[in-house]
N, C-alpha and C positions, 0 to 999 in steps of 0.2 A: 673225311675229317671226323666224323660221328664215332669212327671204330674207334680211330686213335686217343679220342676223348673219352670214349668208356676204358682203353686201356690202360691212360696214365693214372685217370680218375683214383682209382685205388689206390696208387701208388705213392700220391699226392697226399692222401686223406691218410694212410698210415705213417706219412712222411712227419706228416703235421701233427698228429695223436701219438708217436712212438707207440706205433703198434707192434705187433709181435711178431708178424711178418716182415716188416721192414726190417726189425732187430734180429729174425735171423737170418736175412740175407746180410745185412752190415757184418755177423758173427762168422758167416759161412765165406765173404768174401776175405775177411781180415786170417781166417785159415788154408783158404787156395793160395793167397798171395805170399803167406809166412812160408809155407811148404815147398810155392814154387822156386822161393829163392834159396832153403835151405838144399833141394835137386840139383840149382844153378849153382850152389858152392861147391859140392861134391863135384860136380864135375869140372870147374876151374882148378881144384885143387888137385886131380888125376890130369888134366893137361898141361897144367903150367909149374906141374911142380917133378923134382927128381923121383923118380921110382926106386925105389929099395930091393926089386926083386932083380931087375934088367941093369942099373947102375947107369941109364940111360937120360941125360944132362935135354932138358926141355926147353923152348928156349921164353922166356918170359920176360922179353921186352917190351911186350902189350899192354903187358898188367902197369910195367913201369912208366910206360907212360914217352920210352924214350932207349936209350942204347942200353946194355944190361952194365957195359962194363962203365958208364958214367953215371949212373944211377945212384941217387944216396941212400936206397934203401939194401945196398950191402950187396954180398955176391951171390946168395940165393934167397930165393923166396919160397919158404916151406908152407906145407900146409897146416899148419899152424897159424902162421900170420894172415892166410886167405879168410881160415876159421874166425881169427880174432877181427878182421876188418865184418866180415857177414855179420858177427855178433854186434858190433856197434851199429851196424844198418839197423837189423835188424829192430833191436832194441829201442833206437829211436821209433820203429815206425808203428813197434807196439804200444808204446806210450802214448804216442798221436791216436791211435785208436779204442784206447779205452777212454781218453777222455771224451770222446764220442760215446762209445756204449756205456761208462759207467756202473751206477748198480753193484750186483754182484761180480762183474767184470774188474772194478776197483780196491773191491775187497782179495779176488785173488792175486791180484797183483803186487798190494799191499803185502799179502805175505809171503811170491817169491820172493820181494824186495829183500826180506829178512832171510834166508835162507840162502848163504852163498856158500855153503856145503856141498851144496850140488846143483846151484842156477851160475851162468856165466858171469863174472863180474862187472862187463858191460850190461846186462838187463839188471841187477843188484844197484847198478848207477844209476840208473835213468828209469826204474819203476821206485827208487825211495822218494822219490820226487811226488809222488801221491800219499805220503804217510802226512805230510802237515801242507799240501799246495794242493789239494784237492780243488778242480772249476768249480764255478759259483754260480748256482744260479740265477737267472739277469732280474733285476728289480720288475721289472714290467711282468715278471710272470710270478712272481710271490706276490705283489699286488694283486694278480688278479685269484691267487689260490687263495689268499686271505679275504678279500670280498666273494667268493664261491662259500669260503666257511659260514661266512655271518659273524666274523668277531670284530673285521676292522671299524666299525662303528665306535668298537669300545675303549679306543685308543686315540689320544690324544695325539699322538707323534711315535712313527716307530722308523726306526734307524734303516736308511736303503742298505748302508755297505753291512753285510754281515759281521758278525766278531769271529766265527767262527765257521768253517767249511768241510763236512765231511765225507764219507763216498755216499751215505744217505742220504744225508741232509745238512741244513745251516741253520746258523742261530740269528737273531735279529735284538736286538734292543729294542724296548716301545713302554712306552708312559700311558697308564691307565689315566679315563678321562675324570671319574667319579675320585679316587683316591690321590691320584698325580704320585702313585707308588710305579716304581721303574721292576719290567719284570723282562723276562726271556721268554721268545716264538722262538718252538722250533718247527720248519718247515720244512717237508721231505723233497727234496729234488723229484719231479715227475719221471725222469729217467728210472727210478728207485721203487715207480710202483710196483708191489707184488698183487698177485692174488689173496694172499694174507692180509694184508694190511691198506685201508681204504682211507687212514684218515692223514692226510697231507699237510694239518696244522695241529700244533699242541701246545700246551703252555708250561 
């Protein structure tokens, strides 16, 4: 029992701090698993699809789900369509995971988003969804960066739901206590710490 507890111990405590081991096994897993599925396409797309070099007809009622010739997805299934169904998996499942890592992770995605020149149009759909829906970070944890600072003393009322959410940080509303003038916190999402930059509230 003692090993197992010095083992997870770590794992636990960078779980809990977003530490930078934890964050690059989250990085390093979110890249074996993209890879392993882009492998799994390539190779559904060489078995269940016609060969151009043999002219040799595959049979691809698995993928259908059902008999080829009652199927509504037409008389063949090229590798194209294998490509465009993996793109939407995929796409989805990158999204899902940078709202986990965040940070610099949001900002590059941010700008595949814009860039469908040459990103698939299925990740163009589903990473614009972080240009203005960026996650929020939860009241209970800006509360306690704002009492870590030493300012929330100085605020009579400051607004839990944000105005504003970006891949750095949020904005907060909050009414000084001495003036009763209404200003803006902004506080960096802890996902977003760098080495650069140590300070997690500003006005």
């Amino acid at each position: 029992i003692g090993k197992t507890i010095f083992l997870v111990l770590p794992y636990v405590y960078n779980k809990m701090n977003y530490g930078v081991i934890y964050r690059r096994f989250q990085v390093f897993a979110v890249f074996v698993i993209f890879v392993t599925r882009m492998k799994l396409v390539r190779w559904r797309a060489a078995k269940y699809t016609k060969s151009e070099d043999d002219g040799k007809d595959t049979n691809v009622s698995s993928l259908r789900g059902g008999s080829a010739s009652t199927s509504h997805f037409g008389d063949d299934i090229t590798a194209e369509d294998i490509w465009e169904a993996n793109y939407e998996i995929n796409a989805r499942y990158l999204y899902s995971s940078i709202l986990r890592l965040r940070g610099l992770w949001t900002k590059t995605a941010q700008y595949l988003s814009s860039r469908a020149d040459f990103v698939p149009i299925a990740y163009v759909r589903e990473l614009s969804k972080l240009q203005d829906e960026a996650p929020e970070t939860p009241w209970d944890d800006v509360h306690k960066m704002l009492s870590k600072a030493g300012i929330l003393e100085h605020f009579s009322h400051v607004e839990q739901t944000p105005i504003a959410s970006a891949s750095i940080g949020q904005v907060h509303i909050a009414r000084l206590k001495n003036t009763d003038d209404d200003v803006v916190i902004k506080v960096q999402h802890p996902h977003a710490l760098t080495l650069l930059s140590d300070d997690l509230v500003s006005l």
